[in-house]
Every structure is written in C-alpha cells, then in structure tokens.
C-alpha positions as CSV (number, residue, x, y, z in Angstrom):
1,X,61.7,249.8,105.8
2,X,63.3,248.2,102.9
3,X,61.3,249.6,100.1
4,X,62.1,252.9,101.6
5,X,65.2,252.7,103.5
6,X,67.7,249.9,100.9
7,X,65.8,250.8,97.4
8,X,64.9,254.1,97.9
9,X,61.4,253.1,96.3
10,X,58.0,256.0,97.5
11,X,56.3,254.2,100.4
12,X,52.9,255.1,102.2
13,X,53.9,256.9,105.3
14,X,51.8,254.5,107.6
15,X,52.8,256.5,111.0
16,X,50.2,259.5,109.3
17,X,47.3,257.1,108.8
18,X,44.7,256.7,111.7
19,X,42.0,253.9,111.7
20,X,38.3,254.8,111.1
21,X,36.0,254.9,114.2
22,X,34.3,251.9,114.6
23,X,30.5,252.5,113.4
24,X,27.9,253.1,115.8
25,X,25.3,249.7,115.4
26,X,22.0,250.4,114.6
27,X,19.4,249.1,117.5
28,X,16.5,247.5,116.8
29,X,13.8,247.1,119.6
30,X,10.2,247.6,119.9
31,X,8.3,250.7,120.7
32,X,6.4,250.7,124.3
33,X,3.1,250.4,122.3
34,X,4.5,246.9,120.2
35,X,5.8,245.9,122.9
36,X,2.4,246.1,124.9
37,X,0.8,244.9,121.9
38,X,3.3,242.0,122.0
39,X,2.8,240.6,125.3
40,X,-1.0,241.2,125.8
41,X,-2.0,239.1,122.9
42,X,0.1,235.9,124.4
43,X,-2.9,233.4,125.1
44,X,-3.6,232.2,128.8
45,X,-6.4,230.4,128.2
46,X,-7.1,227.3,126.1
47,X,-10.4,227.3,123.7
48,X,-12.4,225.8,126.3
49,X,-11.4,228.3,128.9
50,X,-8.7,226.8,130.8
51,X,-5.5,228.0,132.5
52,X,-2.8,227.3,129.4
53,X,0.3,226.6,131.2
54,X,2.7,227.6,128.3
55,X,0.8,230.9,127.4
56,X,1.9,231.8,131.3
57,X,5.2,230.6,131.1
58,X,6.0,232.1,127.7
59,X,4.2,235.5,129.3
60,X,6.6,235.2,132.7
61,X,9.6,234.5,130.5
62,X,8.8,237.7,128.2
63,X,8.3,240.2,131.6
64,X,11.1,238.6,133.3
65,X,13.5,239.6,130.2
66,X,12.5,242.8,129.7
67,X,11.6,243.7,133.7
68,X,15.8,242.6,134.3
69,X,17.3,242.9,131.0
70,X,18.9,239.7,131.2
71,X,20.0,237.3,128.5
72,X,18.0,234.4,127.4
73,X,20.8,232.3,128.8
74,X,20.7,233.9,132.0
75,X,17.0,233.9,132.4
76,X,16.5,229.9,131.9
77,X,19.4,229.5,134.6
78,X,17.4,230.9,137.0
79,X,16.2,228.7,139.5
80,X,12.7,228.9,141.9
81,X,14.6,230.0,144.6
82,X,16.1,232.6,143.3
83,X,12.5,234.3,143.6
84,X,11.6,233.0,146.7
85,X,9.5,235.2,149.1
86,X,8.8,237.5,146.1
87,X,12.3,239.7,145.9
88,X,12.4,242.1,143.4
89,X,16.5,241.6,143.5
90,X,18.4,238.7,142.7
91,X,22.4,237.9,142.5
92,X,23.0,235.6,138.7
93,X,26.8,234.7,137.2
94,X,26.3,235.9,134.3
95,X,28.3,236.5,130.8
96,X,32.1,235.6,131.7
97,X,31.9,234.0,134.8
98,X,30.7,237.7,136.3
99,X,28.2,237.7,139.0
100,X,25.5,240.7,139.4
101,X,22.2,241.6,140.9
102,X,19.6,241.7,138.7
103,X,15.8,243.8,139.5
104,X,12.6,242.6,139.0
105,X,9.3,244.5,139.2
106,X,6.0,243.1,140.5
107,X,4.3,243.0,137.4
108,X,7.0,240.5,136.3
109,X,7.3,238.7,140.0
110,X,3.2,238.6,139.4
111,X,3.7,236.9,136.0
112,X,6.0,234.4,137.4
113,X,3.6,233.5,140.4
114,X,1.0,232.9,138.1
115,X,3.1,230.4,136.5
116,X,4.1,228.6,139.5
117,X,0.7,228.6,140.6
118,X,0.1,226.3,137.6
119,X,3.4,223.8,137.5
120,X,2.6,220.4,139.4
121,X,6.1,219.5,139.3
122,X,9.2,219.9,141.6
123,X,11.8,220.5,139.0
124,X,13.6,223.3,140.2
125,X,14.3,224.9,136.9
126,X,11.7,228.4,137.1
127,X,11.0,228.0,133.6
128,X,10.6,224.0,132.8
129,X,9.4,222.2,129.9
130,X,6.1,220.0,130.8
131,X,8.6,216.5,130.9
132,X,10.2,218.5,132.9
133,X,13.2,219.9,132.0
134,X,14.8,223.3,132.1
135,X,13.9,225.0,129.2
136,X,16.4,225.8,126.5
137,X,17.1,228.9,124.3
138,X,16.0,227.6,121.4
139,X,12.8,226.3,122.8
140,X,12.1,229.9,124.0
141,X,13.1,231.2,120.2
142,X,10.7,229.1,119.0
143,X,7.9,230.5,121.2
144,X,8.5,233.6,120.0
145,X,8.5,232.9,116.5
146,X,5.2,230.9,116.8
147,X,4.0,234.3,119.0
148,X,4.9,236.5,116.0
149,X,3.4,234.3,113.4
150,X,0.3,233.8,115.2
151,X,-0.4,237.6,115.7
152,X,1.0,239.0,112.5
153,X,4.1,241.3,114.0
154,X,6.6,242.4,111.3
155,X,9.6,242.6,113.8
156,X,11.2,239.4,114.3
157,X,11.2,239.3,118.1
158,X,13.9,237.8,120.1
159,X,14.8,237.2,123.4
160,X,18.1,239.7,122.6
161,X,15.2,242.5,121.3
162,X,13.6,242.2,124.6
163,X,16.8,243.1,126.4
164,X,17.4,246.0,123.2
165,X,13.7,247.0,124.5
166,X,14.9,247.6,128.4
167,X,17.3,249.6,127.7
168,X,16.0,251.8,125.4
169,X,12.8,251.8,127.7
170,X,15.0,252.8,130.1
171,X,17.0,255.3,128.3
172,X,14.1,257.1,127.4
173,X,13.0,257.7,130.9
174,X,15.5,259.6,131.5
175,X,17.7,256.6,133.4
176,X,21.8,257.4,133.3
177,X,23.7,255.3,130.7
178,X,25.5,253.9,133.7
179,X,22.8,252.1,135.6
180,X,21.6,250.6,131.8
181,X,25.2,249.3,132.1
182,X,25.0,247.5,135.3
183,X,21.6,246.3,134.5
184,X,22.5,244.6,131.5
185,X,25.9,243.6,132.7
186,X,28.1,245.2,130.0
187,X,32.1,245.1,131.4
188,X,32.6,248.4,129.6
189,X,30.7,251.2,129.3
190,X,31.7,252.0,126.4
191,X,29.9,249.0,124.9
192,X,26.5,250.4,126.0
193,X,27.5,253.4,124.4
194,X,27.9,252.2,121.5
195,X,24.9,250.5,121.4
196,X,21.9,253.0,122.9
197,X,23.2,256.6,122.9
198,X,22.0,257.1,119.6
199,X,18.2,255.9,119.7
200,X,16.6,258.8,121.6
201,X,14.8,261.4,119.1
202,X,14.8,265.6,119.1
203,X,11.4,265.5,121.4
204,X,13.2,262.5,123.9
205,X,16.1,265.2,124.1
206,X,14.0,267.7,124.4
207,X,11.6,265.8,127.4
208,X,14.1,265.0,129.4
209,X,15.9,268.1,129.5
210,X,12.6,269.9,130.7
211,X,12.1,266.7,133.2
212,X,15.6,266.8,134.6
213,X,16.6,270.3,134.8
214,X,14.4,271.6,138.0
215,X,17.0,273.3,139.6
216,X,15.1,276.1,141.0
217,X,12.6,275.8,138.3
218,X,10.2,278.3,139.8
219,X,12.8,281.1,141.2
220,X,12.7,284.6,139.8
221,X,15.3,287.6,140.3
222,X,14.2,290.2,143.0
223,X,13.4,293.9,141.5
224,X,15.1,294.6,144.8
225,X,18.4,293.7,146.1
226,X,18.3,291.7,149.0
227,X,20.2,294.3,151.4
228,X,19.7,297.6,152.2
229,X,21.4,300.1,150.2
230,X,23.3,302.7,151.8
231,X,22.5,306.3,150.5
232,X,25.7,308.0,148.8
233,X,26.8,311.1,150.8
234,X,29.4,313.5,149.0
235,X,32.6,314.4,151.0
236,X,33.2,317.8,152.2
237,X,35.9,320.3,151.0
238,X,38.2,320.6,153.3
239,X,38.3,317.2,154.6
C-alpha cells in the first residue's frame, strides 16, 4: 500500500478484519389458529344464499398456496390441467427458469374442485378473472387486503406470508429443513436456513425431540446378563 509502504503513514491492517455475519431475518407468518381463523371466514355464499364464485376462488387460491408453498407467481401460472384427474403432485418452472414438483393435499384439490364446479368458462387459466382472464398478483393482493379489512386481522396477509406459514407449519411438525427446501424451491439451503431455523420455541424443541427420538423408547436393561455365567474355580497348587 502506498500510505504504508512509500510514506510510511499507520494504516488499518485490513487482512485482520472479518465481515459481520449476515443477520438472521425475522419471519413473520400466522399461527395455525389465525391461519384457520383466516380462511374459514372467506365468504362462499352471497346474501341471498348463493354459490359466490370469488369467495371459492380466493378460498382455492389461499389452500393452494399454503397446501404447496408456492409463490403467487407460480400459483396463477398454473393451468386446469395441471390438476387434472385430482393429482396431489404437479411439475411447475418456477423462480429462475427451475422446474419442480410441487404437493397438493385434498383439502386444497377439494377447494379447487369446488371452484371449477362453479366457472362456466373455458379459459384455461385455474384461477381466472370473471372476463376471463388469468388472474394477476396484484388482483390476488387485493383480495387479501379486502379479506383482512373485512374481518378485522392485524397481520397484513400476503400471498408471501402464506408460503412463510407452510414452512413454519411444516417446520414445526417435525419435517427436516431439507424437504421445506425442495418444497419451496430454495437453490440453497442455506437460504431456508436463514429464513426458518430460528422460529420454533423451547416447548417445539422440546415436542419434537420426545416425538422423534423412539429409538427403543420402551427397552429396559436386564438385572441379568443375557448369558450364562460361568462359576470361578481356583487353580490348584501344584499345577
């Protein structure tokens, strides 16, 4: 260096200094009981009692996120047949160009059918608009703003929380960190890291352990050894 080296000036020794570890980002996602709270309230029927076609597509929209933990983006590109013959798997190109299965569960295939059941077009988009068109994200943002203002929920729930939600959900029940990172379709693991290992709680810890460590959960040591012991005989003088 120059400063150091030509001028003989004092210099910070920069080779000594390491980088601080990049923060671990806070997560924010609803609890199992908001999130119940969240989606039973969405409306199905109208005031006079009739099937409300957006309450069932905003309700298949919601289950479908948080049943595959896909993004928003990924979710409207979804197509009918993608879900044809009720699969509860289906391969998407997702964020960067990167294909991957994603899972659905009944309850969400259920929610979708009941949709379907409803549309009277052919669009093949699986969640349209009613002119129709394929819905876009910030369509679906604003259904979920209206949601939240018309039931009174603090949280400001997105479609991204949804996806925060599955994994946690996930987490929580005891599924490893690397299947939450093929579900969500993180390239590095270390990026779902980063992102979930520090939301589960002392009692989580604590359940889990208790649930996942049954090796032999029930065995207890023997008062007797398992062989016959042979009596000890003293030698003989003289031998």
């Amino acid at each position: 260096m120059y400063a150091r080296d030509i001028c003989r000036l004092p210099v910070v020794d920069l080779s000594g200094m390491k980088a601080p570890r990049p923060l671990r980002r806070s997560v924010e996602y609803l609890t199992e009981e908001e999130f119940r709270t969240f989606v039973d309230a969405i409306p199905l029927r109208t005031w006079t009692g009739r099937p409300r076609i957006a309450g069932y597509r905003f309700r298949a929209l919601v289950e479908t996120l948080f049943a595959t933990g896909m993004r928003i983006s990924e979710a409207l590109g979804l197509d009918r047949d993608a879900i044809a013959g009720g699969q509860l798997q289906t391969t998407i190109v997702g964020k960067g160009n990167k294909e991957r299965t994603v899972y659905f569960t009944k309850r969400a295939l259920d929610c979708i059918a009941g949709y379907l059941d409803l549309r009277r077009d052919t669009h093949k988009a699986l969640f349209a608009t009613e002119e129709p068109a394929r819905l876009t994200a910030n369509a679906a943002q604003r259904m979920f703003n209206r949601h939240c203002k018309f039931i009174g929920m603090r949280k400001r729930v997105t479609p991204h929380l949804v996806r925060h939600t599955t994994a946690t959900y996930l987490l929580k029940r005891g599924c490893p960190i690397g299947a939450i990172k093929e579900i969500l379709g993180h390239n590095q693991l270390e990026t779902t890291c980063r992102y979930y290992l520090g939301v589960l709680s002392v009692d989580d810890v604590r359940r889990l352990h208790q649930n996942h460590m049954t090796l032999d959960a029930t065995a207890r040591p023997s008062p007797t050894p398992p062989y016959e012991a042979t009596p000890y005989v003293p030698l003989q003088s003289g031998r």
